[in-house]
C-alpha positions as CSV (number, residue, x, y, z in Angstrom):
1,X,212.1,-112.9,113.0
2,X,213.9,-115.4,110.9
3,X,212.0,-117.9,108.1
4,X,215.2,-120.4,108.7
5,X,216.1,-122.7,111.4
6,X,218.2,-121.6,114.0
7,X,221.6,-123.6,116.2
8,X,218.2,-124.0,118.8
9,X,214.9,-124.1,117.2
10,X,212.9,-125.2,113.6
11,X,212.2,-122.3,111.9
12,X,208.4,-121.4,110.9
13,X,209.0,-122.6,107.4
14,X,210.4,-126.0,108.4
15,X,207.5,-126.5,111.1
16,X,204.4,-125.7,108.6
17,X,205.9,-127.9,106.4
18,X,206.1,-130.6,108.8
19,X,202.6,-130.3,110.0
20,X,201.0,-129.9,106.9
21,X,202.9,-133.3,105.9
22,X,201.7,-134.9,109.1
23,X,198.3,-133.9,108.1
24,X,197.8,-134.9,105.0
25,X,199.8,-138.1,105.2
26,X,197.2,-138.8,107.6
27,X,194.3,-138.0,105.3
28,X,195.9,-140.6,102.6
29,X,196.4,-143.0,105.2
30,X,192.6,-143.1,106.1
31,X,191.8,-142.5,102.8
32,X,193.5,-145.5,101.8
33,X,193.0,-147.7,104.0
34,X,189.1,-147.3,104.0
35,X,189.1,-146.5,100.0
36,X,188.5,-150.2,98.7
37,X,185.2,-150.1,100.7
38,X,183.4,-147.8,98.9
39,X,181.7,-149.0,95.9
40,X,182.6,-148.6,92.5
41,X,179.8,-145.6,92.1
42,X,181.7,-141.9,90.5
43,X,182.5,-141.0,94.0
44,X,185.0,-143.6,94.0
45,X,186.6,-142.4,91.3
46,X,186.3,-138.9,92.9
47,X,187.9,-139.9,96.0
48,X,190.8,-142.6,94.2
49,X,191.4,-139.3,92.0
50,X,191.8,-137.2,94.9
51,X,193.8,-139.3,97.2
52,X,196.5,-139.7,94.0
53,X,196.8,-135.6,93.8
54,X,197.3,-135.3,97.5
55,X,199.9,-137.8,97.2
56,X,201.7,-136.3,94.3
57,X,201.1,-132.9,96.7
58,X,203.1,-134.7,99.5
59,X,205.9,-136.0,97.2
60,X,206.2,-131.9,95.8
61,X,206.1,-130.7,99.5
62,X,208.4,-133.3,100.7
63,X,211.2,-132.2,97.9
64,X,210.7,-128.7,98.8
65,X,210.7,-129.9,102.5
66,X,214.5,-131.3,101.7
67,X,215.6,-127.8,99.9
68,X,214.6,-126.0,102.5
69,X,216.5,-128.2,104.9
70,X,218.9,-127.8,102.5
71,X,219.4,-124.3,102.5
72,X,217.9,-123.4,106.3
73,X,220.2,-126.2,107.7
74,X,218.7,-127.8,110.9
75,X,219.5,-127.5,114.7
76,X,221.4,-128.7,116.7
77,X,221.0,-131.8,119.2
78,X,219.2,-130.6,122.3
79,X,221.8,-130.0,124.8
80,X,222.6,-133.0,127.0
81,X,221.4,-135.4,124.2
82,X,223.6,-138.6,124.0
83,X,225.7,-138.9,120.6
84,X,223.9,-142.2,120.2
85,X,220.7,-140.8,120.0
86,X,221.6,-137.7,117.7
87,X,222.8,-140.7,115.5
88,X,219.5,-142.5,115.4
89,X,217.4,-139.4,115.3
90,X,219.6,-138.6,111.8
91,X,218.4,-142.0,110.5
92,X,215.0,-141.9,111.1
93,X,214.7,-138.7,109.7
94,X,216.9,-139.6,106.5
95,X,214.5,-142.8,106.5
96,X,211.3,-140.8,106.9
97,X,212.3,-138.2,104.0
98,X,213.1,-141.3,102.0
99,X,209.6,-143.0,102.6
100,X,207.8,-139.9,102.1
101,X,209.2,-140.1,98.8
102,X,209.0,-143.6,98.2
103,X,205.6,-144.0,99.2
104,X,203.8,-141.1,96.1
105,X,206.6,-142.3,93.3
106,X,205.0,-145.9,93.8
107,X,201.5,-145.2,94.4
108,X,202.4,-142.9,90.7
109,X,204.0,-145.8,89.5
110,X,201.3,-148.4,90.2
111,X,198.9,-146.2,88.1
112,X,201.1,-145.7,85.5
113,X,201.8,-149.4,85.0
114,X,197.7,-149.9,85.6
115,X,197.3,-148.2,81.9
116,X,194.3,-146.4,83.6
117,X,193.2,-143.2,81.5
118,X,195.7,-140.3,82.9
119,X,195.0,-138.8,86.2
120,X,194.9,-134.9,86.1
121,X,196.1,-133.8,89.5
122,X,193.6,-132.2,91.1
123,X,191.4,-131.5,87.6
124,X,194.0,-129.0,86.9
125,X,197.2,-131.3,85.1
126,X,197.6,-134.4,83.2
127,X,200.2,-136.0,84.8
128,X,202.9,-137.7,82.7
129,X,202.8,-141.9,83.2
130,X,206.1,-143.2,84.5
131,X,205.7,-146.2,82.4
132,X,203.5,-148.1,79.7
133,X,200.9,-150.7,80.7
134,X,202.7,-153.5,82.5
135,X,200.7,-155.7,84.6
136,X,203.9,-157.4,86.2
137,X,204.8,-153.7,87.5
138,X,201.5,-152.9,88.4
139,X,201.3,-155.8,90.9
140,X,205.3,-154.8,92.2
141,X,204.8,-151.7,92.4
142,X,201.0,-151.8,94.3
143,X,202.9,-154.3,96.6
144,X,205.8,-152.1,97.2
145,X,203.1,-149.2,98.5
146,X,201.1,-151.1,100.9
147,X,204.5,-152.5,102.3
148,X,206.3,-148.7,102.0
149,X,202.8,-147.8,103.9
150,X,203.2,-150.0,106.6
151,X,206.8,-149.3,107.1
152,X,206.3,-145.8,107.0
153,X,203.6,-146.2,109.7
154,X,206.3,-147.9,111.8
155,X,208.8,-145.8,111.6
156,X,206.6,-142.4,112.5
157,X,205.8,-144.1,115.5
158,X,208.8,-144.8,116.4
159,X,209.5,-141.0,115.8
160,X,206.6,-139.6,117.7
161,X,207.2,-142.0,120.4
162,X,211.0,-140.0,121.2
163,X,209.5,-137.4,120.8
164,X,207.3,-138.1,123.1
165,X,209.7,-139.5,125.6
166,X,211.9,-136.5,125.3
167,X,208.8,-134.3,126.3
168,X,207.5,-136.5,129.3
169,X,211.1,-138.6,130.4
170,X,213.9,-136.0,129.6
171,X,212.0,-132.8,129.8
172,X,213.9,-131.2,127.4
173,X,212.7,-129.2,124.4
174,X,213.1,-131.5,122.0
175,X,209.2,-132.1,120.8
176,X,208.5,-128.5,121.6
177,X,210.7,-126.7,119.1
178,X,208.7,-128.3,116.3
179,X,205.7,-127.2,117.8
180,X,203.8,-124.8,116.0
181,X,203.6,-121.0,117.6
182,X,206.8,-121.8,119.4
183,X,209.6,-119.6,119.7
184,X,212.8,-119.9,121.7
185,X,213.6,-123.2,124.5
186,X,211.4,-123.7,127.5
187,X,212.2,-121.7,130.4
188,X,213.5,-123.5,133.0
189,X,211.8,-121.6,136.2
């Protein structure tokens, strides 16, 4: 068995750090979207703490997501895919890596510029602020990660939706190579 990826199929590294990125992307993005409605009692603090190590989590596991890529390379398009389509699918992942990224540097950046005591991720480090107290770059830079949020959201969709429509429309093994547990293409018979 091979940790890379092969000319055919994500390799086991690649897909568990994909999923574990899907996953807790989706924690912060309930997390954060439902964190302003708790009140302002030490659990808050608890869970506002927490949601900024697991984003500082993501934005390590994303950079070692991109090495890996890096150095295990990626396959190739599905057979029969249209050059088009290879094309766009390079985008949107270039777009998603980028956003993945985006989204923890500003969410660190808005805290820095908040000139909120440090933030130790997880209890275990203090984390170095990325600026001094500015309360013009607080306000940019909370902007920027709702809106990186949002976009983010869009473009997953997007993704999961060809994904999707390679599985159900093309029947090809497109979605199922990033499956977890899954070795080798479909057989056809």
């Amino acid at each position: 068995m091979t940790w890379k990826n092969t000319a055919d199929q994500w390799g086991p590294v690649s897909k568990l750090l994909h999923w574990l990125i899907v996953v807790l992307v989706l924690v912060l993005a309930v997390v954060g979207l439902t964190m302003g409605e708790l009140p302002k009692t030490p659990k808050y603090f608890w869970v506002y703490t927490m949601h900024k190590s697991t984003g500082i989590t993501v934005l390590a596991l994303v950079l070692v997501r991109i090495a890996w890529r890096l150095y295990a390379g990626a396959p190739k398009p599905v057979p029969g895919t249209p050059t088009w389509q290879s094309r766009i699918a390079s985008v949107t992942h270039f777009l998603l890596y980028a956003l993945l990224l985006a989204m923890p540097l500003s969410g660190w950046l808005y805290d820095s510029a908040s000139g909120l005591r440090p933030f130790r991720w997880y209890g275990l480090v203090e984390m170095p602020k990325l600026s001094p107290p500015n309360e013009g770059l607080r306000g940019l830079s909370h902007d920027a990660h709702e809106l990186l949020f949002w976009v983010l959201v869009a473009l997953v969709v997007v993704h999961a939706a060809a994904a999707f429509y390679h599985h159900m429309f093309q029947n090809d093994d497109t979605l199922r190579r990033m499956l977890p547990g899954r070795r080798g293409a479909r057989n056809p018979g």
